[in-house]
C-alpha positions as CSV (number, residue, x, y, z in Angstrom):
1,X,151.2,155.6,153.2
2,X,147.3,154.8,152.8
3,X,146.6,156.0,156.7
4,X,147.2,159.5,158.9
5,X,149.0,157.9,161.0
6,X,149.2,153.9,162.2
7,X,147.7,152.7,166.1
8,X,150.8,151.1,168.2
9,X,150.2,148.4,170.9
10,X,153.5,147.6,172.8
11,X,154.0,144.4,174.8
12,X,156.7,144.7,177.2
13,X,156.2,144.0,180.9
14,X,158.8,146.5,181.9
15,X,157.3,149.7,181.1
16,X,160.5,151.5,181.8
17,X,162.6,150.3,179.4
18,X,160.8,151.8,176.7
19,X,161.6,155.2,177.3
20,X,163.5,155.7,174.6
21,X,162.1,153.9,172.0
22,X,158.9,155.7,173.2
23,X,160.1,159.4,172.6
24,X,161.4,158.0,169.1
25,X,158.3,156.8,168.2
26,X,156.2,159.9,168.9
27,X,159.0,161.9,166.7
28,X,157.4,159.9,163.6
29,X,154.5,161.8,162.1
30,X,152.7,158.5,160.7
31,X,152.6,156.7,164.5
32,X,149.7,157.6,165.8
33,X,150.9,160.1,169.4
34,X,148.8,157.5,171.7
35,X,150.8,154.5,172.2
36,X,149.2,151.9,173.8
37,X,151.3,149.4,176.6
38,X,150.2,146.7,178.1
39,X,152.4,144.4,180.8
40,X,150.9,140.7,180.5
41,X,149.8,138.7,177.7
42,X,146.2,137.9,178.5
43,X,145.8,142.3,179.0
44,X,147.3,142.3,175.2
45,X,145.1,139.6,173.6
46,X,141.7,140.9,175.5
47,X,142.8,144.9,174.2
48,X,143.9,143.1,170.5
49,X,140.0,141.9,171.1
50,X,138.7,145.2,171.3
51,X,141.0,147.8,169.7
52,X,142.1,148.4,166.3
53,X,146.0,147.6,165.9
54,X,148.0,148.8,163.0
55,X,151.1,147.5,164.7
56,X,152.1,145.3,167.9
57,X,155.8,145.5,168.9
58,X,156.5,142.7,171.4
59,X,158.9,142.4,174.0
60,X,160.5,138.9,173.9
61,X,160.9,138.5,177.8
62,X,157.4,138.9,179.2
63,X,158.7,138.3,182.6
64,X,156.6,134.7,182.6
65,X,157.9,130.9,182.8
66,X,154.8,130.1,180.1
67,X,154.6,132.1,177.8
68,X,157.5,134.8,175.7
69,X,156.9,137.0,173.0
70,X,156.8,133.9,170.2
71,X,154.7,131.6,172.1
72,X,152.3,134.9,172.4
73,X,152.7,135.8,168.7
74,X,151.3,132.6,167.8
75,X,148.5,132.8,169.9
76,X,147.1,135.7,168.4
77,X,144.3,135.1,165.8
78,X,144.3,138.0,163.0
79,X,147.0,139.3,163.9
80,X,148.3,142.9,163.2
81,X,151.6,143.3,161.2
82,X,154.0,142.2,164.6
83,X,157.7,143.2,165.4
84,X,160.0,142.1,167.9
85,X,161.7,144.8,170.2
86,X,164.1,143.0,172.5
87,X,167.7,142.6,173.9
88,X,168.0,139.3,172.6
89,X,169.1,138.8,169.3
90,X,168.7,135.2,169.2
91,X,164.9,135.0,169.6
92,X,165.5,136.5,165.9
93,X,164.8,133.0,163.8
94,X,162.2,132.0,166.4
95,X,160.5,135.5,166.2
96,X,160.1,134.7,162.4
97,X,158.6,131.6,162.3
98,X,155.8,132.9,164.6
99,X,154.8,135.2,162.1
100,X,156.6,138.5,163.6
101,X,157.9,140.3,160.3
102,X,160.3,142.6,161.5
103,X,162.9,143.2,164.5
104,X,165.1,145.8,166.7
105,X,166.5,146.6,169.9
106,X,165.7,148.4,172.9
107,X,169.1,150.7,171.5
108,X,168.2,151.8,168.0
109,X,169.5,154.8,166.7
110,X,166.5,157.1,165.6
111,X,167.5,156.8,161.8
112,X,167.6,153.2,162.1
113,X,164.0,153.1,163.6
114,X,162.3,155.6,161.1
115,X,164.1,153.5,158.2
116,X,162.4,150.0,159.7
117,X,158.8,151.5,161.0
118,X,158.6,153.0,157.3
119,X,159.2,149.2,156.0
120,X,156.7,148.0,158.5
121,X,153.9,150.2,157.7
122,X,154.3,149.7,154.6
123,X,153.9,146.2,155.0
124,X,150.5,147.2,157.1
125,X,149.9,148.8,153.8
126,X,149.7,146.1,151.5
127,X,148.0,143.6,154.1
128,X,145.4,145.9,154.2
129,X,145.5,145.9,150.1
130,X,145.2,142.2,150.2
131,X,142.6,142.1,152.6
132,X,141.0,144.4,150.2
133,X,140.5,142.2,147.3
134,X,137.4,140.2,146.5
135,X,135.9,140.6,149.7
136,X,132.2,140.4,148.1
137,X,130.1,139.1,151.2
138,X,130.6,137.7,154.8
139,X,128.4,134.3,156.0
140,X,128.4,134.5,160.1
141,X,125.6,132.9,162.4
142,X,123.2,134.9,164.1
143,X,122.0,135.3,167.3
144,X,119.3,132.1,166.9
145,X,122.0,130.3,165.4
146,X,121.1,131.0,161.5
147,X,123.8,131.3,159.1
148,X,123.2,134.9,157.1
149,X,124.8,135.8,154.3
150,X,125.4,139.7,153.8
151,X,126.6,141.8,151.1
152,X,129.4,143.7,151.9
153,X,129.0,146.4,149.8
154,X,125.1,146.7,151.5
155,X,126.6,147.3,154.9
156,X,126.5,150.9,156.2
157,X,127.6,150.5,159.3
158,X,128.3,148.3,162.3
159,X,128.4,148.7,166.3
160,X,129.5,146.6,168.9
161,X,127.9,146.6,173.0
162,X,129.8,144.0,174.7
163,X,130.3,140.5,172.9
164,X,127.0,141.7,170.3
165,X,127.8,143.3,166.6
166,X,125.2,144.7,165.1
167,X,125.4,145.3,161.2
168,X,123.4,147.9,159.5
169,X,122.0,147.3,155.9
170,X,119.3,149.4,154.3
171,X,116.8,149.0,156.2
172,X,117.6,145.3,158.1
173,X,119.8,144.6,161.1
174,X,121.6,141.3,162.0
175,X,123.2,140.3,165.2
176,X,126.1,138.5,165.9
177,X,128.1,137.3,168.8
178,X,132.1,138.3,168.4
179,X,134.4,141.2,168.8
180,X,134.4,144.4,165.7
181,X,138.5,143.6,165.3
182,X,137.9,140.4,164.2
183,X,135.1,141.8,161.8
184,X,136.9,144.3,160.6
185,X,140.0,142.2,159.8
186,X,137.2,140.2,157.2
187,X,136.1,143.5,155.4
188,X,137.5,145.3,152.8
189,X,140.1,147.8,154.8
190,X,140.4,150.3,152.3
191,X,136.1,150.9,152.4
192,X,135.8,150.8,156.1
193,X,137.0,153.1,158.5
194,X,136.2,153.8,162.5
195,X,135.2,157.1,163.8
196,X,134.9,155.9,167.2
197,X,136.1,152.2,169.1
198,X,132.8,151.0,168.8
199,X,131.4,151.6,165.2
200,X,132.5,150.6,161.8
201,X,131.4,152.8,159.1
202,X,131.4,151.7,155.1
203,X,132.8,155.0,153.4
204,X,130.8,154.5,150.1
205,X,127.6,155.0,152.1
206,X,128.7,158.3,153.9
207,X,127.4,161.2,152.3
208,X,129.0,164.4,154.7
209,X,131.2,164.4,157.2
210,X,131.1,167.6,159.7
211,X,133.9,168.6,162.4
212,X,132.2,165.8,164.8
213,X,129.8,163.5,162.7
214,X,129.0,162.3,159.8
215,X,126.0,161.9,157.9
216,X,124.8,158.9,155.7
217,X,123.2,158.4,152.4
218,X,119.7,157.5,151.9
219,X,117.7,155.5,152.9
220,X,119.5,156.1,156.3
221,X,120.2,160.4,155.7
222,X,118.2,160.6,158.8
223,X,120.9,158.8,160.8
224,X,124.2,160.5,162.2
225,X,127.5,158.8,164.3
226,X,129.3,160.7,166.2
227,X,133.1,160.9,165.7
228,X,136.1,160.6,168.8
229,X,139.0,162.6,168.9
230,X,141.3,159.3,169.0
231,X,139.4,158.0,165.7
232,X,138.2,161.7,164.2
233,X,141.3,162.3,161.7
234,X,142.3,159.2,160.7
235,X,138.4,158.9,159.9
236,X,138.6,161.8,158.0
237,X,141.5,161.1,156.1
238,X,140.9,157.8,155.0
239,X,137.0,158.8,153.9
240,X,138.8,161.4,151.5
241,X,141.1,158.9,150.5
242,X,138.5,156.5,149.7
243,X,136.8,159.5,147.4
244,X,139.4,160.6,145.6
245,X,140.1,156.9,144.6
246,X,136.6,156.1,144.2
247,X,134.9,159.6,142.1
């Protein structure tokens, strides 16, 4: 596994039922202990806007005449790796064309689950392995409407305030209108990391990391970002990865 542990949105708009796959999920040591649930579609796609997903398990019965658990599967752009938890069996074939790799039920024995959320991260794995791959620079439009091409491997960090991404190079900055999920799903995921839900932080240009910040490389030594308790180990663990891969 190439994470600490892996972030878990659940869809499911009865909250109740999940109490059991809940207290199976925290008994894994590679899902990460805060389990996000949200009850209505629109709450998932605006938290898939501003969150980082490793995982989203999705009810198929949302409770609404529009929209089910396919219908919001294909709605979601970028997607995390997506699995179906649901009662019904026969949204099985559906749940697969829309995308959703994986499937169980509400009744899964705990051996059963372990077995399938090992397959499923490790599916997160290699997406994040693809994603990886000749990922060289990123052309976006700027605030006046400019299109700017950056090098990725120039970035040292990025922060988001509202609907306004900020990217950090050397000594520039560019702004951008869109959310840091769906920037971070263009970078290279094994170089950048979050130590907090607002900031993105390229691992090659971190030069110490102390219990609650970290500290860049020059030209920007001067400049520290504090870490989060929610963000701080996984931080951590994928910055040593990155090292010990990268010496």
């Amino acid at each position: 596994m190439n994470k600490l542990n892996y972030r878990l949105l659940i869809v499911d708009d009865d909250p109740d039922s999940l109490v059991y796959i809940l207290m199976s999920l925290k008994e894994l040591p590679f899902i990460n202990d805060e389990i996000s649930i949200v009850e209505k579609p629109v709450d998932a796609l605006k938290y898939l806007k501003e969150n980082e997903v490793d995982v989203l398990i999705l009810d198929m019965e949302l409770g609404d005449r529009d929209i089910d658990g396919v219908k919001l599967a294909r709605l979601i752009p970028n997607p995390p790796v997506m699995v179906a938890c649901s009662a019904y069996s026969e949204y099985i074939f559906k749940a697969n064309e829309a995308g959703i790799y994986s499937y169980f039920s509400k009744k899964i024995s705990f051996n059963t689950l372990k077995s399938k959320m090992e397959d499923v991260v490790e599916m997160v794995d290699r997406k994040r392995e693809r994603q990886s791959r000749d990922v060289q620079t990123l052309t976006m439009k700027n605030l006046n409407n400019e299109m700017i091409e950056i090098e990725v491997d120039k970035i040292f960090y990025v922060q988001v305030c509202g609907d306004t991404i900020d990217i950090f190079l050397e000594e520039d900055m560019y702004q951008f209108k869109g959310s840091l999920r769906e920037l971070q799903a263009n970078l290279p995921a094994a170089m950048f990391s979050r130590p907090r839900i607002n900031t993105l932080v390229n691992l090659a240009k971190v030069d110490l990391v102390r219990p609650n910040e970290l500290y860049f490389k020059k030209p920007r030594n001067g400049c520290s970002i504090g870490m989060t308790r929610y963000y701080k180990a996984d931080f951590e663990y994928q910055y040593q990865v990155y090292k010990q891969n990268n010496k």
